[in-house]
N, C-alpha and C positions, 0 to 999 in steps of 0.2 A: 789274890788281890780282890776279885770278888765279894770274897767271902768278908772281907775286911770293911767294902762297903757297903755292905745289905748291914752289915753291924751300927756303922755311922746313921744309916738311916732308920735303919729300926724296925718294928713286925708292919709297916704299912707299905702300901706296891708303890712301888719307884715312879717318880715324874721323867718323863722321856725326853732327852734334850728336843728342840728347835733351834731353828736356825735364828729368832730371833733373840735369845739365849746364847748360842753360838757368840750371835756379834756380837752382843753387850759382853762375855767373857773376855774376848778377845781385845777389844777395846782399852781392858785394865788386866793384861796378862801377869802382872807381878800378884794378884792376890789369892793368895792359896786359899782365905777362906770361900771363897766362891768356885772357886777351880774343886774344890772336896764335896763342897755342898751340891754343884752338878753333877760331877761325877757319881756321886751316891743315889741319883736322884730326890734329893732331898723335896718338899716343897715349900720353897723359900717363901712362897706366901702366907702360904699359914702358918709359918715359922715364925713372921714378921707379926705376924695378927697376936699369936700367942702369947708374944715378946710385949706386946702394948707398944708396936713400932709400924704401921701400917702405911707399905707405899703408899706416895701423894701420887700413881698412876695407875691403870688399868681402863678394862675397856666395862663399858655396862652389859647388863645383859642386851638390853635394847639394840645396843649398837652390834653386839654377837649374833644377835638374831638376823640382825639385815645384814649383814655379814656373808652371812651362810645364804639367805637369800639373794644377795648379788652373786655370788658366785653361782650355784645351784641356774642360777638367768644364764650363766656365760656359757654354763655346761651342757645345759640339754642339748638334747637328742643331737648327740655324740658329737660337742662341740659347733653343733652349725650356726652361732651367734657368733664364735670365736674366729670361726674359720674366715666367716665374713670381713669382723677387723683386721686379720692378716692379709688376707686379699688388699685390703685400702692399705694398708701402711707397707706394706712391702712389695707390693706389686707384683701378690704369687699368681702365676698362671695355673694353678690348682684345679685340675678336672675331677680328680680320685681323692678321695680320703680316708685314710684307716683311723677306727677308734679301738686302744685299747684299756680296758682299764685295769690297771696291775692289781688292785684290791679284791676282785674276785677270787684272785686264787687262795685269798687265806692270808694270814696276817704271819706264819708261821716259811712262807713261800714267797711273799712278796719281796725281798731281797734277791733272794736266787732268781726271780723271775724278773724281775726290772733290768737284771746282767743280764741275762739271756736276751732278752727282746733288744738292748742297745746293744748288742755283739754281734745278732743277727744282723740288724740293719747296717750299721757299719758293713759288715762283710760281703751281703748280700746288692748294697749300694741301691735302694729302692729309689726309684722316681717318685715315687708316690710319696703324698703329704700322708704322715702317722703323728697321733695325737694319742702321748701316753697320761696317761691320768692316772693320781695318784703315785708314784713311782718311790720306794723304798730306798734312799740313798745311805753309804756310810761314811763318816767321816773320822778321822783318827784326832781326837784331842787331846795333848800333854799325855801320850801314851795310853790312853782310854780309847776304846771304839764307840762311836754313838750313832746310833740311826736316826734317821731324818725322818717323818711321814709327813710332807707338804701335803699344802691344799694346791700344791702349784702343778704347773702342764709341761713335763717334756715334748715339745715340738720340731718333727726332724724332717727334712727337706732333701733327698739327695745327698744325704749322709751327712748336714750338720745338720746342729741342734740347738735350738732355742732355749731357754727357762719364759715361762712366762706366768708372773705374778700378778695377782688378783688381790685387788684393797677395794675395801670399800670407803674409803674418803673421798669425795667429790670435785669432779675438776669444774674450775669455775669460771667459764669465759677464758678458758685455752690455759687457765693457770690453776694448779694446785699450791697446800703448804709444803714449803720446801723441808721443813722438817720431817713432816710425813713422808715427802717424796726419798728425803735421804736416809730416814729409816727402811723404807722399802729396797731402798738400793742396797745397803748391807745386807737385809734379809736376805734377799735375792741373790747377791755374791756369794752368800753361804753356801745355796743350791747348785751355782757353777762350778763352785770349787769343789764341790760332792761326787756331780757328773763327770766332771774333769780326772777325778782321782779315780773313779770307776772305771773311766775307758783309759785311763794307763794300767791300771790294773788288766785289764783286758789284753794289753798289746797294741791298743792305737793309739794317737794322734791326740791328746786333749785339747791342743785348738780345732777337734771337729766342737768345740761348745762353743759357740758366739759369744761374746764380751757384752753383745747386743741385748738386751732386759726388755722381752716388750711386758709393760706396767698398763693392767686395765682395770680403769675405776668407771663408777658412775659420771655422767658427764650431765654440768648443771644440778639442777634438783630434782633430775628424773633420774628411772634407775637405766635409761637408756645407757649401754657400754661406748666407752671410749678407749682408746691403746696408743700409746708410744713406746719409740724404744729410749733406754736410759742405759746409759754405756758405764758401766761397773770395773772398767779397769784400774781406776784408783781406788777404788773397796777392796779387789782382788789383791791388789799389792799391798796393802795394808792388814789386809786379814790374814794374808801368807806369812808376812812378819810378823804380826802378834802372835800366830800360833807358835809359830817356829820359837820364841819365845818363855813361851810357857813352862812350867818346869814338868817334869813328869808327875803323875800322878803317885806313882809307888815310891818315890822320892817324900813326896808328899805325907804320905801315908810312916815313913818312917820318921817323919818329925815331929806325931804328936802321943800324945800318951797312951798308954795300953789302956784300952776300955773305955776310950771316950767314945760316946755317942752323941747324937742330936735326934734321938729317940721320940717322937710325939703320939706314942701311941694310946688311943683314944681309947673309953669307956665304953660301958653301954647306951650311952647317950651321945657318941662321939665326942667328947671334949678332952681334949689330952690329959693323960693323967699326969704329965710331969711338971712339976712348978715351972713356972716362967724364970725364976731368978737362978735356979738349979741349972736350967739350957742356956741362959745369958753366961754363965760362967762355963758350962764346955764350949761353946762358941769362943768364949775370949783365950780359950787357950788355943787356935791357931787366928794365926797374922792376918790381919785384915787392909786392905791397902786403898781408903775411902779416897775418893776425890768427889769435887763438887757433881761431875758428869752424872755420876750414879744415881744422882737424886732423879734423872728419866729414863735407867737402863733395868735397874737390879734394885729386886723385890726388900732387901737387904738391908737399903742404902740410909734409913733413920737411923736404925741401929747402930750401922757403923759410924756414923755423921756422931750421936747422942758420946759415943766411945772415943771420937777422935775427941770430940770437947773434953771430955774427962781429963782424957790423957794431957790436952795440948798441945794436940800435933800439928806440923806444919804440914798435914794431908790437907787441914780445912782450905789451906791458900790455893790449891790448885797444882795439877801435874807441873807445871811450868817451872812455877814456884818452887815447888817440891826438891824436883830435878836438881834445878840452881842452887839448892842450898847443899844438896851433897848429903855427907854425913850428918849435916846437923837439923833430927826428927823433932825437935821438942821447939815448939815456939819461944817460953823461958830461956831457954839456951841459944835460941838466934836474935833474942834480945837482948840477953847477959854481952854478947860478942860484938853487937851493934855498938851499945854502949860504954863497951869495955872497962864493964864490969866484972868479965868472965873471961880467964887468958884461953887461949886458943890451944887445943889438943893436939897432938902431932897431926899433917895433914891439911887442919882447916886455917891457918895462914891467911891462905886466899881468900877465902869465905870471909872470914874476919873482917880483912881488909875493906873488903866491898861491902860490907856490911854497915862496916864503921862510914864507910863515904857515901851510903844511902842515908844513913840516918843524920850527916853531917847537910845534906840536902834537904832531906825533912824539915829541918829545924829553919833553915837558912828560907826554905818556902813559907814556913809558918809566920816566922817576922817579916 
C-alpha cells in the first residue's frame, strides 16, 4: 500500500500529517479525495496554488514567527515559565521537576522513546512533575498509521497526564475567539486520543490522559503567558466517531484507476512541470464530498466548491441539507421533484413529498 502512495504523490517527500489536519479530515470523514491526498502526503497546498484555487486561509509568516516565539517564551530553561502557570491553575504543590525532551534522541527514535518514557512513568508511578517535550505520538487513520510531531508538552503528575497546547492568539480581558479557541480544542483532542491509544497500546489505563486541555496563549497584548483548562470530551467523542467512520484507506486505493497520480513534480526552477488542467482531471477522478465547512478546514476547499458548482450539487447547501435530501445529489433533480416536474425514483417518495410541500411553502411565503 505504500508503495501505491509514494505513487499518488510523486518523486517529492511527503507532508506529515498534524493533528490539525487530523481534525479537519475527520470533520468530513465520507470524502476519500482528502482521506488519499493525506494519506499520500500530498501537499494540498500547493496543489491548491498550482490549480489556480488558493485557500482563502493560512497563517503569515509574521504570525509563524511570533509563534515560535511565544512558545520558545513558554519553554525555556526546561519549562520554568510553564511550570509556574501549572502551579496557578492547578494548585500543584511541585517541589521537583523532570524536563525531557524526546527530540534529542533523533528523529528516527523518537517514537520508541516517547513509549518508553510514558511506560516507565506509568509503571514506576513517580511523584515527581515530568515535562516531555516534543513527544512523537501515533495515530491509526482509515487503516493508515500517521505520526504526530506536536509543538505540544506531555505533562505527568503521579501518573496522569496532561496535553498542553500552546497558541499564540491572544487572550483579551479573560476572553479569547471562540473559533480559535474551538479550533485548538480539536487540535488538542487529537493529541489525547494519540496518548491515550499509546498507553493502551502499552497495557494501561487511557484515562491515565485528563480530558483536561490546559490552552496557553499570550494574555492581553503582551507576550506575557496565560493557561486554562479546556475540557475536550465532546471533541474526543466526535473524533472517535468520525474516524471510526472513515473508510479504509486500501479500500480507497482499489477504487481509483491504475496510474493515477497527483504528481507535482517540479523543475529546475521548482515549478511543477504538470499542467494544472491534467491534475484537475486526476483529482476529479476520485469522489470529493465539499461542504460549506471546508472553506476554514482543507487547503482543497475552492477546488472542490468551483466542482460542486459545475456539477450542481446539493454539497453547496450544506451537511444538513445534504443528509436530508438522501439520494437525491444533483440540485436539478431536487428541483425537478420539488416541482414535480421529475417523478420520483424508487426510494425518494419521501423526499419528493417533502420536497413538493417545501416548495408549496415557498410560494405560499412569497405571495
Amino acid at each position: 500500500m505504500n508503495g501505491r502512495l509514494n505513487e499518488l504523490r510523486g518523486p517529492v517527500p511527503s507532508r506529515p500529517h498534524d493533528a490539525r489536519a487530523i481534525a479537519a479530515l475527520a470533520a468530513n470523514p465520507g470524502c476519500a479525495r482528502r482521506a488519499l491526498l493525506d494519506a499520500a502526503g500530498v501537499d494540498k497546498d500547493s496543489t491548491a496554488r498550482h490549480l489556480g484555487f488558493p485557500a482563502p486561509f493560512g497563517q503569515s509568516q509574521f504570525a509563524i514567527t511570533r509563534g515560535n516565539v511565544f512558545e520558545a517564551l513558554v519553554k525555556e530553561n526546561g519549562c520554568a515559565e510553564l511550570l509556574r502557570l501549572l502551579r496557578e491553575l492547578l494548585g500543584l504543590p511541585v517541589a521537583q521537576v523532570g524536563y525531557q525532551d524526546v527530540e534529542s534522541v533523533g528523529a528516527h527514535l523518537r517514537h520508541s522513546h516517547t513509549r518508553a518514557l510514558i511506560d516507565r512513568a506509568v509503571r514506576e508511578g513517580e511523584d515527581n512533575a515530568v515535562f516531555y517535550d516534543h513527544p512523537l505520538l501515533s495515530l491509526e487513520i482509515a487503516g493508515h498509521t500517521c505520526y504526530l510531531e506536536p509543538d505540544v508538552v506531555a505533562f505527568q503528575l503521579g501518573g496522569r497526564f496532561h496535553i498542553v497546547e500552546i497558541k499564540s492568539f491572544g487572550v483579551i480581558d479573560g476572553q479569547a475567539e471562540p473559533q480559535k479557541v474551538a479550533a485548538a480544542a480539536r487540535q488538542a483532542a487529537v493529541y489525547v486520543l494519540a496518548l491515550r491509544e499509546l498507553l493502551a497500546g502499552l497495557g494501561h489505563s487511557p484515562e491515565l490522559v485528563s480530558h483536561d486541555v490546559v490552552l496557553v496563549c499570550p494574555e492581553n497584548f503582551a507576550n506575557r503567558p496565560t493557561a486554562t483548562l479546556v475540557d475536550v470530551r465532546k471533541q474526543l467523542a466526535v473524533l472517535r466517531r468520525q474516524l471510526a467512520r472513515m473508510t479504509r484507506v486500501d479500500r480507497l486505493l482499489d477504487g481509483i484507476p491504475e496510474g493515477l497520480t497527483f504528481d507535482l513534480a517540479p523543475d529546475c526552477d521548482g515549478v511543477p512541470t504538470r499542467s494544472a488542467r491534467e491534475l484537475a482531471e486526476a483529482l476529479c477522478q476520485v469522489p470529493a464530498r465539499y461542504a460549506p465547512d471546508c472553506l476554514s478546514t482543507c487547503d482543497m476547499c475552492m477546488f472542490c466548491r468551483d466542482e460542486a458548482r459545475e456539477n450542481g450539487s446539493t454539497d453547496l447547501l450544506g451537511r444538513q441539507v445534504r443528509d436530508e435530501l438522501g439520494g437525491v445529489s444533483g440540485m436539478a433533480e431536487a428541483l425537478g421533484l420539488a416541482e414535480g416536474t421529475l417523478e420520483p425514483a424508487e426510494g425518494q417518495e419521501e423526499i419528493a413529498r417533502l420536497l413538493r410541500m417545501a416548495d408549496r411553502l415557498r410560494e405560499e411565503c412569497l405571495r
